[in-house]
C-alpha positions, 0 to 999 in steps of 0.5 A: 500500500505504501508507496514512494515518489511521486508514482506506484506501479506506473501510477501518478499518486495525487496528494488526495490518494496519498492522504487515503493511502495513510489513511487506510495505513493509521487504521492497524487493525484494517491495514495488517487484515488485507495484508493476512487476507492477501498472503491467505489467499494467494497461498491458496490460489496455489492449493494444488501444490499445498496439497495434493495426492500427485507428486509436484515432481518426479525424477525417474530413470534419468528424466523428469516427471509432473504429475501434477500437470501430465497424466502418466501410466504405471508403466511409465515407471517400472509398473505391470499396467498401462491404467494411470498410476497410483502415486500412493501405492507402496509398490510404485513408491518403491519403483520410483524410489530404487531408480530416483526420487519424487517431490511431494506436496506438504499435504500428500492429499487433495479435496477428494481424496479418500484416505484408505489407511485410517486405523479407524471409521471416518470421520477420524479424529485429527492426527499427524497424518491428518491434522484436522481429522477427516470428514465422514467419507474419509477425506482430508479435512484440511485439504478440504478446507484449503480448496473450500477457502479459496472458492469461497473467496473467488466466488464472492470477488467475482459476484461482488465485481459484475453486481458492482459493475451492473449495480453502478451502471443501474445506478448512475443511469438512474440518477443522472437522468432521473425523472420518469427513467428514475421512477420506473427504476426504483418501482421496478427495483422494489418490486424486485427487492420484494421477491423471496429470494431465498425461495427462489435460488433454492427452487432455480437450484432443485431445477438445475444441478449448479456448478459454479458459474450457474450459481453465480448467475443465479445470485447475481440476479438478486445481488445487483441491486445493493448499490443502485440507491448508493449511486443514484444518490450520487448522481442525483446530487452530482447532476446539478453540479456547475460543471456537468452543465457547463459540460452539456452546454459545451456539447458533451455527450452524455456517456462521457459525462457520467463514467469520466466526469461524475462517476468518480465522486460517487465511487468514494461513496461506493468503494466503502461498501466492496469488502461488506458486498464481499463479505455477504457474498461469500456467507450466501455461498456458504448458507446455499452449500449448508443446505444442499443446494449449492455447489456440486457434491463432492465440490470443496465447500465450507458450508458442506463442511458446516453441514456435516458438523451438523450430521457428525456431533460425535467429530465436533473438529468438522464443525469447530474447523469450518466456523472458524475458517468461516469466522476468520474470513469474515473477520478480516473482511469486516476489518478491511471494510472499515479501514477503506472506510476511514481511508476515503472519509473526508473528516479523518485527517492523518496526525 
C-alpha cells in the first residue's frame, strides 16, 4: 500500500490518494487484515501444490516427471499396467524410489481424496497424518478446507465485481437522468427487492444441478441491486453540479459525462461498501452449500463442511474447523471494510 515518489506501479499518486493511502495505513487493525487476507489467499490460489495426492515432481530413470500437470501410466515407471498410476501405492513408491526420487506436496492429499489407511471409521479424529481429522467419507479435512477457502473467496470477488459493475451502471443511469427513467427504476427495483429470494435460488437450484458459474448467475440476479440507491444518490446530487452543465452546454455527450466526469465522486461513496458486498457474498455461498443446494457434491465447500458438523456431533473438529475458517474470513473482511472506510472519509485527517 505504501508507496514512494511521486508514482506506484506506473501510477501518478495525487496528494488526495496519498492522504487515503495513510489513511487506510493509521487504521492497524484494517491495514495488517488485507495484508493476512492477501498472503491467505494467494497461498491458496496455489492449493494444488499445498496439497495434493500427485507428486509436484518426479525424477525417474534419468528424466523428469509432473504429475501434477501430465497424466502418466504405471508403466511409465517400472509398473505391470498401462491404467494411470497410483502415486500412493507402496509398490510404485518403491519403483520410483530404487531408480530416483519424487517431490511431494506438504499435504500428500487433495479435496477428494479418500484416505484408505485410517486405523479407524471416518470421520477420524485429527492426527499427524491428518491434522484436522477427516470428514465422514474419509477425506482430508484440511485439504478440504484449503480448496473450500479459496472458492469461497473467488466466488464472492467475482459476484461482488459484475453486481458492482451492473449495480453502478443501474445506478448512475438512474440518477443522472432521473425523472420518469428514475421512477420506473426504483418501482421496478422494489418490486424486485420484494421477491423471496431465498425461495427462489433454492427452487432455480432443485431445477438445475449448479456448478459454479450457474450459481453465480443465479445470485447475481438478486445481488445487483445493493448499490443502485448508493449511486443514484450520487448522481442525483452530482447532476446539478456547475460543471456537468457547463459540460452539456459545451456539447458533451452524455456517456462521457457520467463514467469520466461524475462517476468518480460517487465511487468514494461506493468503494466503502466492496469488502461488506464481499463479505455477504461469500456467507450466501456458504448458507446455499449448508443446505444442499449449492455447489456440486463432492465440490470443496465450507458450508458442506458446516453441514456435516451438523450430521457428525460425535467429530465436533468438522464443525469447530469450518466456523472458524468461516469466522476468520469474515473477520478480516469486516476489518478491511472499515479501514477503506476511514481511508476515503473526508473528516479523518492523518496526525
Amino acid at each position: 500500500m505504501a508507496a514512494t515518489g511521486d508514482t506506484f506501479l506506473g501510477f501518478e499518486i495525487t496528494p488526495l490518494n496519498r492522504r487515503r493511502i495513510e489513511n487506510f495505513k493509521a487504521n492497524k487493525r484494517g491495514y495488517w487484515s488485507f495484508w493476512i487476507f492477501l498472503v491467505v489467499f494467494v497461498l491458496s490460489l496455489f492449493a494444488e501444490l499445498l496439497a495434493n495426492d500427485k507428486p509436484l515432481l518426479i525424477y525417474f530413470d534419468g528424466q523428469f516427471y509432473t504429475p501434477i500437470v501430465s497424466v502418466y501410466p504405471e508403466t511409465a515407471f517400472g509398473g505391470d499396467f498401462e491404467t494411470e498410476a497410483d502415486y500412493g501405492d507402496p509398490y510404485l513408491i518403491e519403483l520410483v524410489e530404487a531408480n530416483g526420487w519424487m517431490i511431494r506436496a506438504p499435504i500428500p492429499y487433495s479435496f477428494d481424496t479418500h484416505v484408505t489407511d485410517l486405523p479407524g471409521p471416518a470421520p477420524f479424529e485429527p492426527t499427524t497424518q491428518n491434522w484436522f481429522g477427516t470428514d465422514d467419507q474419509a477425506r482430508d479435512v484440511l485439504a478440504r478446507m484449503i480448496y473450500g477457502f479459496r472458492i469461497s473467496v473467488l466466488f464472492g470477488l467475482v459476484l461482488t465485481v459484475l453486481s458492482s459493475i451492473v449495480g453502478i451502471s443501474v445506478g448512475a443511469v438512474q440518477g443522472y437522468f432521473g425523472g420518469l427513467t428514475d421512477l420506473i427504476g426504483q418501482r421496478l427495483i422494489e418490486i424486485w427487492n420484494g421477491m423471496p429470494v431465498l425461495f427462489m435460488l433454492i427452487i432455480l437450484a432443485s431445477v438445475v444441478q449448479p456448478n459454479f458459474w450457474w450459481l453465480l448467475s443465479l445470485i447475481l440476479l438478486f445481488s445487483w441491486t445493493a448499490l443502485v440507491s448508493v449511486v443514484r444518490a450520487e448522481f442525483l446530487r452530482a447532476r446539478n453540479f456547475e460543471y456537468v452543465k457547463a459540460a452539456r452546454a459545451l456539447g458533451v455527450d452524455n456517456g462521457t459525462i457520467m463514467f469520466r466526469h461524475v462517476l468518480p465522486n460517487a465511487m468514494v461513496a461506493t468503494l466503502t461498501f466492496l469488502p461488506f458486498i464481499t463479505s455477504g457474498s461469500v456467507v450466501t455461498l456458504t448458507s446455499l452449500d449448508f443446505l444442499g443446494f449449492g455447489l456440486p457434491p463432492g465440490s470443496p465447500s465450507l458450508g458442506e463442511l458446516l453441514k456435516q458438523g451438523k450430521d457428525n456431533l460425535q467429530a465436533p473438529w468438522l464443525g469447530i474447523t469450518a466456523f472458524f475458517v468461516i469466522a476468520f474470513m469474515l473477520s478480516l473482511l469486516v476489518f478491511i471494510g472499515e479501514a477503506v472506510r476511514d481511508a476515503f472519509d473526508p473528516r479523518k485527517v492523518q496526525r
